[in-house]
C-alpha positions as CSV (number, residue, x, y, z in Angstrom):
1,X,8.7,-8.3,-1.8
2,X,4.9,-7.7,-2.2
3,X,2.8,-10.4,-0.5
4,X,-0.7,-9.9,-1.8
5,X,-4.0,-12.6,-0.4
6,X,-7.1,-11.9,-2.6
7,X,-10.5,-13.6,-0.8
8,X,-12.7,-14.8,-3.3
9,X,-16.0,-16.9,-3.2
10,X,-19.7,-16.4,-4.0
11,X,-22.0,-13.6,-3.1
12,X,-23.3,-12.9,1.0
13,X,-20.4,-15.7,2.4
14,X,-19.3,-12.7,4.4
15,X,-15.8,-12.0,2.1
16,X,-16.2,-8.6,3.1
17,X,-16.9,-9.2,6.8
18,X,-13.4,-11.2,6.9
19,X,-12.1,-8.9,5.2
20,X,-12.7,-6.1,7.7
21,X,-12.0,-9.0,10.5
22,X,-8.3,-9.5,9.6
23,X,-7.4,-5.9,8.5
24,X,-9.2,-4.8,12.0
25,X,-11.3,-2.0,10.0
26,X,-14.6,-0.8,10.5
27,X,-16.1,0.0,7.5
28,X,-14.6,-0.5,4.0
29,X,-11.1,0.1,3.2
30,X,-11.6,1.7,-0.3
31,X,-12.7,4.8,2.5
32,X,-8.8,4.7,2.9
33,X,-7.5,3.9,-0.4
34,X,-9.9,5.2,-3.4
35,X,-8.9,4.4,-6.8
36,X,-9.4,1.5,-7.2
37,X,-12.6,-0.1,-8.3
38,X,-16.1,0.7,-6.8
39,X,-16.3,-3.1,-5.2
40,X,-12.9,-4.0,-4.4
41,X,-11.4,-3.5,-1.4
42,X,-7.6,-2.9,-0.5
43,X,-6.3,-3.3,3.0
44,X,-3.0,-4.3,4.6
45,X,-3.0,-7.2,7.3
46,X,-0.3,-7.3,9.9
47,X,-0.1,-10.6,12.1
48,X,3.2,-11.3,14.3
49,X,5.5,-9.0,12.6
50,X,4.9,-10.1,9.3
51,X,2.4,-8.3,6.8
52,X,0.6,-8.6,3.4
53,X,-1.8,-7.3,1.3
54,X,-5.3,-8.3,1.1
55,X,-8.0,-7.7,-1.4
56,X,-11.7,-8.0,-1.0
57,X,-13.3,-8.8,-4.7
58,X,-16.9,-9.3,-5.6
59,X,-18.7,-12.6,-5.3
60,X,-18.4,-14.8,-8.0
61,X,-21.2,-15.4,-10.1
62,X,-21.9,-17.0,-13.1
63,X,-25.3,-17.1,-15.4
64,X,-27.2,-15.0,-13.1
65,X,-28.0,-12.9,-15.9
66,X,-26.6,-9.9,-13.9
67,X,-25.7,-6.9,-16.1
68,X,-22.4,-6.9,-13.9
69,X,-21.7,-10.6,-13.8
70,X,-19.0,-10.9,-16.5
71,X,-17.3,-7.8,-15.2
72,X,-17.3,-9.7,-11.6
73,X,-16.0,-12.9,-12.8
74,X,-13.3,-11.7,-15.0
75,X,-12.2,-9.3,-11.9
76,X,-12.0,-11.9,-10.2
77,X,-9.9,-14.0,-13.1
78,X,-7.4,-10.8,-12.6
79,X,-7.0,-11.3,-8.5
80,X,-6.4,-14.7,-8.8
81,X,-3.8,-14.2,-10.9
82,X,-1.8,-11.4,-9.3
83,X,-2.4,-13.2,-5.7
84,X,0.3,-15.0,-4.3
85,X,-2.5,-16.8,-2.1
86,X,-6.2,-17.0,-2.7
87,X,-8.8,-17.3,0.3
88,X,-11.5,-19.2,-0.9
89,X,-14.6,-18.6,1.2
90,X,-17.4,-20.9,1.5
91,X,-20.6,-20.1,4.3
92,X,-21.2,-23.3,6.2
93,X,-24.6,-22.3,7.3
94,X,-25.7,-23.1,3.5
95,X,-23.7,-25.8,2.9
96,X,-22.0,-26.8,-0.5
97,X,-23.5,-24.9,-3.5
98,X,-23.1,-25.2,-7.3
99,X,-21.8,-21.6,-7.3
100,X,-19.4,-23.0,-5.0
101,X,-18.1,-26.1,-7.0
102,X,-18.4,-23.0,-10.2
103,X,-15.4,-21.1,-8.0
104,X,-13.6,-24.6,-7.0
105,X,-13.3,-25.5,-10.7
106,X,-11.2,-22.1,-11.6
107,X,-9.4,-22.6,-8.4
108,X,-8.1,-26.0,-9.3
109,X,-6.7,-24.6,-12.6
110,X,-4.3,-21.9,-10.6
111,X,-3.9,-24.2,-7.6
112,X,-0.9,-25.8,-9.0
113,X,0.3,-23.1,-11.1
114,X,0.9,-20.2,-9.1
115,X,-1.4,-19.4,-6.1
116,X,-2.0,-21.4,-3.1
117,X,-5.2,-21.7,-2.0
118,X,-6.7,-21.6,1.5
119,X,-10.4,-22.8,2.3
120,X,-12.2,-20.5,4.8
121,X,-15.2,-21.8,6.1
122,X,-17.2,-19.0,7.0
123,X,-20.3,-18.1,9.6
124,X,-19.1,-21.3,12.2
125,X,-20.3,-19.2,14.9
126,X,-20.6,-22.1,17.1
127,X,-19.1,-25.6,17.6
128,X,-22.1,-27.5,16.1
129,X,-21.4,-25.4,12.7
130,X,-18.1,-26.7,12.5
131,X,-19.0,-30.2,12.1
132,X,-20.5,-28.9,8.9
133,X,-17.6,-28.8,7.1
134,X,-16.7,-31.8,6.0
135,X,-18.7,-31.9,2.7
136,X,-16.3,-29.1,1.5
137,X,-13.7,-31.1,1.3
138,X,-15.6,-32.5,-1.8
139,X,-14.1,-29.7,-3.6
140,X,-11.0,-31.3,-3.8
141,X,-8.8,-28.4,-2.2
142,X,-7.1,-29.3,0.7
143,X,-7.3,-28.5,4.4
144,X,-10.3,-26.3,5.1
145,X,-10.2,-23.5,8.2
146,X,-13.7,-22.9,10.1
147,X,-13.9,-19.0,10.9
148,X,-16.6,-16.7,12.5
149,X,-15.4,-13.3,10.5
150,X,-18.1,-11.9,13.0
151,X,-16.9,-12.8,16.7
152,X,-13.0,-13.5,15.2
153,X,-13.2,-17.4,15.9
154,X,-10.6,-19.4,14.5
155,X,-8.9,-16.0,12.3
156,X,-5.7,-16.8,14.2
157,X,-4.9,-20.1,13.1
158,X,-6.1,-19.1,10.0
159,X,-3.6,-16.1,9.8
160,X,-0.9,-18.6,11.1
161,X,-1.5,-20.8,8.0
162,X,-1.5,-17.2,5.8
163,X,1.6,-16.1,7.2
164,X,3.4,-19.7,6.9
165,X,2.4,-19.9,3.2
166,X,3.5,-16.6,2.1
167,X,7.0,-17.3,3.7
168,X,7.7,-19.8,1.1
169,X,6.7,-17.7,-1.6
170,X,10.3,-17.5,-3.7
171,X,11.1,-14.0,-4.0
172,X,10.6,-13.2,-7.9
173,X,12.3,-9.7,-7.9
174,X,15.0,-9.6,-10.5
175,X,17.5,-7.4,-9.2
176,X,16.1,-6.3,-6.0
177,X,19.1,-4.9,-4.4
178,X,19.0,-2.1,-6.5
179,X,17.5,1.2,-5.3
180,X,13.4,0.8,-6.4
181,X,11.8,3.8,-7.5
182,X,8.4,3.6,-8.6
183,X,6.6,6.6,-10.9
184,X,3.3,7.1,-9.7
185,X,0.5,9.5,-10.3
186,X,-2.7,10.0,-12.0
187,X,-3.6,8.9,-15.5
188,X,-2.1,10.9,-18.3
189,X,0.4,13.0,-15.3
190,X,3.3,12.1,-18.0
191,X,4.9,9.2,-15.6
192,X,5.8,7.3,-19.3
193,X,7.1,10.6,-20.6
194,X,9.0,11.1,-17.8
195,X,10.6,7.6,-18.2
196,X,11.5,8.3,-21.7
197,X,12.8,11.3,-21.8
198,X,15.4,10.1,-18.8
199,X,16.1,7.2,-21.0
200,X,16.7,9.4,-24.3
201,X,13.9,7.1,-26.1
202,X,10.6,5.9,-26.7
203,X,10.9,3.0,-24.2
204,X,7.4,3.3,-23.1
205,X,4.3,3.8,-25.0
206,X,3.0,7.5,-24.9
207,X,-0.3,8.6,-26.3
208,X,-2.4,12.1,-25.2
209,X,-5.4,9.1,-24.0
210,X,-5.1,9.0,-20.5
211,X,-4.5,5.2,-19.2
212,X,-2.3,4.5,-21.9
213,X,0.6,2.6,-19.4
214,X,-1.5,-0.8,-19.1
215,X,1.4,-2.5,-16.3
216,X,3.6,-1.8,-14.3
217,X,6.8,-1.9,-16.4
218,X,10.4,-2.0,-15.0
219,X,13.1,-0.3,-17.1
220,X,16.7,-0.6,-15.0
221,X,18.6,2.8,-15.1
222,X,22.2,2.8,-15.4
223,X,22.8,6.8,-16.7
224,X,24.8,9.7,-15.4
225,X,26.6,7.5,-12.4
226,X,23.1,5.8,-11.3
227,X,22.1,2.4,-11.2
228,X,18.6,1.9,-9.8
229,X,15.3,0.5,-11.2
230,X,12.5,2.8,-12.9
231,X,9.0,1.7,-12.4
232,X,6.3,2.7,-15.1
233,X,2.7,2.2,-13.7
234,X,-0.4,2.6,-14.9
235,X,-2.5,6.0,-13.0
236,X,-4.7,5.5,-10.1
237,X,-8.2,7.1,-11.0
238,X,-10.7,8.1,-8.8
239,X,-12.9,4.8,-8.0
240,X,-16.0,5.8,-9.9
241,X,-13.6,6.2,-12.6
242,X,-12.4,2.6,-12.9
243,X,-14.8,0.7,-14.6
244,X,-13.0,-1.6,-17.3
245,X,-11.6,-5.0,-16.3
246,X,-8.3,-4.4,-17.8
247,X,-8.5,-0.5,-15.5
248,X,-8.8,-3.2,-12.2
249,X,-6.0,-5.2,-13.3
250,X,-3.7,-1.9,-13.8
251,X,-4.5,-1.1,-10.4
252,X,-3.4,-3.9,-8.8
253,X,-0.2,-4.2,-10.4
254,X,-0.1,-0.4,-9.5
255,X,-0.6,-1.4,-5.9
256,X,2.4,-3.7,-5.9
257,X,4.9,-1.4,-7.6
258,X,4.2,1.1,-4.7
259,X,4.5,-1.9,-2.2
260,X,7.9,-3.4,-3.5
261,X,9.8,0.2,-4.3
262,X,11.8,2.2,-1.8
263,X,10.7,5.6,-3.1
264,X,7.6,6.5,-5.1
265,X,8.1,9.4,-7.5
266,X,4.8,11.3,-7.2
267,X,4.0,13.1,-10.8
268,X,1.4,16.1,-10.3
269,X,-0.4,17.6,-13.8
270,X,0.2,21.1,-12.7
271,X,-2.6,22.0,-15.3
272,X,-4.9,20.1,-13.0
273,X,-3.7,20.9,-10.2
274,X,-3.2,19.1,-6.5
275,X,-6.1,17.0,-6.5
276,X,-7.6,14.2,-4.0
277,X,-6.5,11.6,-5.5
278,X,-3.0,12.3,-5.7
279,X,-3.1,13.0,-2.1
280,X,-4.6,9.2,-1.9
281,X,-1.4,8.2,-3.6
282,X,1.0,9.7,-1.4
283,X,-1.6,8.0,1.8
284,X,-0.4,4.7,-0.1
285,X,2.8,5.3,-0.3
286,X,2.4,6.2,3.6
287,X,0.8,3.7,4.7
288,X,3.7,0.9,3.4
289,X,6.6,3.4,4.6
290,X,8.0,4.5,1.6
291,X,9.6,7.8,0.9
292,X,7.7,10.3,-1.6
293,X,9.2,12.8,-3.8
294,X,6.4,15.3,-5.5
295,X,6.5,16.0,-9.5
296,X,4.8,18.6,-10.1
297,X,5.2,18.1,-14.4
298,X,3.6,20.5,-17.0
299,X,4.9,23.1,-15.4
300,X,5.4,25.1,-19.2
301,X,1.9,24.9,-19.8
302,X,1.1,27.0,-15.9
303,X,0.9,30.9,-16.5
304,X,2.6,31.8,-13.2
305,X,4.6,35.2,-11.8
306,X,6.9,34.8,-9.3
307,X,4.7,33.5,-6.4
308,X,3.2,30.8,-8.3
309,X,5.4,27.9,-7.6
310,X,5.4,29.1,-3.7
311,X,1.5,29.4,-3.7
312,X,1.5,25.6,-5.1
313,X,4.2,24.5,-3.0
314,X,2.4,25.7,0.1
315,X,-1.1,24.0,-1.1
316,X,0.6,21.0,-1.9
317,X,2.2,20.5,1.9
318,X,-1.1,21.9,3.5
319,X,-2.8,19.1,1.8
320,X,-0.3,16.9,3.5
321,X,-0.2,18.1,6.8
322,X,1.1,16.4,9.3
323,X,3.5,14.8,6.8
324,X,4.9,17.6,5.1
325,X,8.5,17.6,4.9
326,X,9.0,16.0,1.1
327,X,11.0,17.4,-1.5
328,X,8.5,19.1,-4.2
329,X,10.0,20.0,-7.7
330,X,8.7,21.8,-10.7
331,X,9.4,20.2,-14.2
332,X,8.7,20.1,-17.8
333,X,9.0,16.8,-19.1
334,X,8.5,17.7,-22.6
335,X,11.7,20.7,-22.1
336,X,13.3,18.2,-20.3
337,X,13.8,20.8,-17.5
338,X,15.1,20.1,-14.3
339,X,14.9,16.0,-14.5
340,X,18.7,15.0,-13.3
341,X,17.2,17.2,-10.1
342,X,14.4,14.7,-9.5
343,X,17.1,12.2,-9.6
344,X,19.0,13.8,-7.1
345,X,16.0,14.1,-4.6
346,X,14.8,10.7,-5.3
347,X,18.6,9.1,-4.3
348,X,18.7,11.7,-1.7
349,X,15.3,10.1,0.0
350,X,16.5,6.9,-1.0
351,X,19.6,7.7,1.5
352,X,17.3,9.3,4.4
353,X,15.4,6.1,4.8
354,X,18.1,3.8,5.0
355,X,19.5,6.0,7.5
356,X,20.8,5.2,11.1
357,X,21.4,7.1,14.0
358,X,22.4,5.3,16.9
359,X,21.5,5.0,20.1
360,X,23.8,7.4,21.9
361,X,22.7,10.4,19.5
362,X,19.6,9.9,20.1
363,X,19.5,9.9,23.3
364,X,22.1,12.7,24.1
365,X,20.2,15.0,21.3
366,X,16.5,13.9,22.5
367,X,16.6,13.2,26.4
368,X,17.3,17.2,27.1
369,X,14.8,18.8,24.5
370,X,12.2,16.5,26.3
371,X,13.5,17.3,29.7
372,X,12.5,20.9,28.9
373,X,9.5,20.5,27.0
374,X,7.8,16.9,28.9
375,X,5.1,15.0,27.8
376,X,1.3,16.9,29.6
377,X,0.2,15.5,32.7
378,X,-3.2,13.3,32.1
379,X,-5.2,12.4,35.1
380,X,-3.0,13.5,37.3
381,X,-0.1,11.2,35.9
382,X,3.0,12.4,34.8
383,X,5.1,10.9,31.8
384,X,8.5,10.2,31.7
385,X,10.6,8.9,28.6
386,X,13.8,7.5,29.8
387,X,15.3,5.8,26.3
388,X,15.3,6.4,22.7
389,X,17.0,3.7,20.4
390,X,16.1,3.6,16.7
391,X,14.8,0.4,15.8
392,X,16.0,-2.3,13.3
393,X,13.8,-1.5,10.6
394,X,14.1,-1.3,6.7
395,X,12.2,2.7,7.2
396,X,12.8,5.2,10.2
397,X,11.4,3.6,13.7
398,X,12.1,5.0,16.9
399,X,11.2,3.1,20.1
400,X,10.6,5.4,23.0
401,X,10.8,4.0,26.5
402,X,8.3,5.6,29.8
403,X,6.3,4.8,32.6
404,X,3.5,5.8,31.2
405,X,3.1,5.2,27.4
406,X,-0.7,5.3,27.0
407,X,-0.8,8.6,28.0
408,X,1.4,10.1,25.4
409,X,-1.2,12.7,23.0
410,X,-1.0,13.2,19.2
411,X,0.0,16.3,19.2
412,X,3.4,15.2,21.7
413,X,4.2,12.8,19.3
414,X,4.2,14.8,16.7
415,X,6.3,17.3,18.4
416,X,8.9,14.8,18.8
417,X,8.8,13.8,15.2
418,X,9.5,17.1,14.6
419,X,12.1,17.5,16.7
420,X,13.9,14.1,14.9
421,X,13.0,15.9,11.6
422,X,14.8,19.1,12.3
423,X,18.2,17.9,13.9
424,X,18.5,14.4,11.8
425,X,17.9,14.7,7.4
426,X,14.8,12.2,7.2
427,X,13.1,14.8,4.8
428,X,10.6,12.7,2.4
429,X,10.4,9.9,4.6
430,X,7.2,8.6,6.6
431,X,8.8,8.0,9.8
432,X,7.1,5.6,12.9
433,X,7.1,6.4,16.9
434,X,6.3,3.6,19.0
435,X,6.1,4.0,22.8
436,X,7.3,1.4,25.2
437,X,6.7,0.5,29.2
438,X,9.8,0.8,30.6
């Protein structure tokens, strides 16, 4: 089930500095995840197990006479009603402000409706500027949280009350126990041809206009012994590219299609090649642990020889590097070639992520490969992993026992995932190695 927190508020109360404060980043997240809009932000938040998306929008502004003012506020308008919980945030070194009480007023109408919202009183750096919170209350929202996004003051309790909300969201995903694969890609990649032509009809709207796919639609599959759910979204452009309200709110319903499916079905114009932005795609689908399956579609319209599709094939998994190990197929939508083989690869991923090995295979297949080939010595300290036991996630997890876990390198770990990779069948699935003191 997505979970997605959009922070909202006036310009300079530090949205973006909480924003960084809760998703411990840096710098900006759209670094990480372009393709979104040029001022909104996408990060994931994990707190006590549990984890959600957050999104950093632009202030809220209203008769400013900015050029960019009604893009802002209707941006906002789309956030707040995707979000499953709203952060409003206030700066209580200012005080109350009637661009505050402006935001309060469209808060109130989606209060009761949908969203929850949360009050974040911003910039309390010190005790004294927590006593300055009580005139927000005015607003008429409920129980108001003093933060410092700057020294992290007061974010726990505020992520405890985040955390607590979002478990009684109800979960509104009809059939949900059904395999979830989402079909993903850049605009005009031919994700709603794809759809159709699997369907045997015009289901889906399909125009040469890139950006066509508005939503993300779900169509439920039940052909040629499958019954799973198809998920039409709309393509991820390049940020500079996104520049219509209705482009932002396609995004973000993007973003929660790749976050509530099990496998996202990567579609690749051949014609345009393997570009950045479908390697940001397959980050996303990464970074929330779901398996990838690579499309590379127009395939008709390449002129190849014999080496092409291995030249394109090899670009595409250098690109990828160190997570390489993905099915990659070459179709023609519009000849209909090869499509009941995409199927086959996307179950097939499907299977390799719900997969368990236990404990005993593991360890009998792992322990001796490490005993000839143990972790480098650093500082003088040498490593020993003792126990391997896969752990009780929804993706691949492996929890690896030593004396010395801080000390395992990169490059080890990724030897070991290798070494999972090539006895166990875990091919288009991110997989996760955590090491434990034992």
């Amino acid at each position: 089930m997505s979970r997605i927190v959009a922070i909202v508020g006036r310009p300079n109360v530090g949205k973006s500095t909480l924003f960084n404060r809760l998703t411990g980043s840096r710098e900006a997240i759209e670094e990480h995840t372009p393709g979104v809009t040029r001022d909104r932000h996408y990060g994931r938040v994990e707190w006590n197990g549990e984890h959600f998306t957050i999104i950093d929008t632009g202030g809220y502004i209203q008769n400013s006479g900015d050029i960019f003012e009604s893009e802002i506020r209707k941006q906002v308008s789309f956030a707040i009603t995707e979000a499953d919980l709203i952060l409003f945030v206030v700066d209580v070194t200012e005080g109350l402000t009637p661009f505050d009480e402006s935001v309060a007023d469209m808060l109130r109408k989606v209060k009761d409706k949908r969203s929850k919202v949360i009050m974040v009183a911003n910039k309390a750096d010190n005790f004294g500027m927590e006593h300055h919170t009580g005139e927000f209350y005015a607003l008429g929202l409920g129980e108001i949280y003093s933060v410092s996004s700057l020294s992290g003051a007061g974010t726990g309790d505020l992520l405890d009350s985040i955390i607590k909300s979002l478990k009684n969201k109800e979960d509104d995903e009809p059939l949900n126990n059904l395999p979830q694969f989402a079909v993903v890609g850049r605009p005009n990649a031919g994700k709603s041809s794809f759809i159709n032509a699997l369907l045997e009809s015009e289901r889906h709207i399909v125009t040469p206009l890139a950006g066509t796919t508005r939503d993300a639609i779900d169509t439920r599959f039940t052909r040629f012994g499958y019954d799973l759910m198809l998920i039409d979204t709309a393509g991820l452009r390049k940020k500079s590219k996104v520049d219509e309200d209705i482009e932002f709110y396609s995004v973000l319903r993007t973003v929660k299609a790749i976050e509530r499916c099990d496998i996202c079905i990567l579609l690749i114009d051949a014609t345009q090649g393997f570009e950045a932005q479908d390697m940001n795609i397959i980050d996303l689908a990464i970074t929330n642990h779901k398996g990838v399956i690579c499309i590379v579609n127009k395939w008709d319209l390449v002129e190849k020889d014999n080496a092409t599709s291995r030249e394109f094939e090899k670009i595409i998994r250098n690109k990828m590097e160190p997570f390489n190990d993905v099915p990659i197929i070459f179709t023609s939508v519009m000849e209909k070639q090869r499509l009941l083989k995409v199927l086959e690869s996307a179950m097939e991923v499907y299977q390799n992520r719900k997969q368990k090995i236990t404990t005993s295979k593991l360890n009998d297949t792992l322990l001796p490969l490490i005993a000839n080939n143990p972790p480098p010595a650093l500082r003088g300290r040498f490593v020993k992993i003792k126990y391997i036991t896969q752990l009780p996630l929804p993706y691949p997890a492996f929890a690896m026992f030593c004396n010395h876990p801080k000390f395992i390198r990169d490059d080890y770990k990724r030897y070991l995932e290798n070494q999972i990779r090539e006895h166990y069948n875990f091919m288009g699935v991110p997989m996760e190695i955590f090491f434990r003191e034992k």
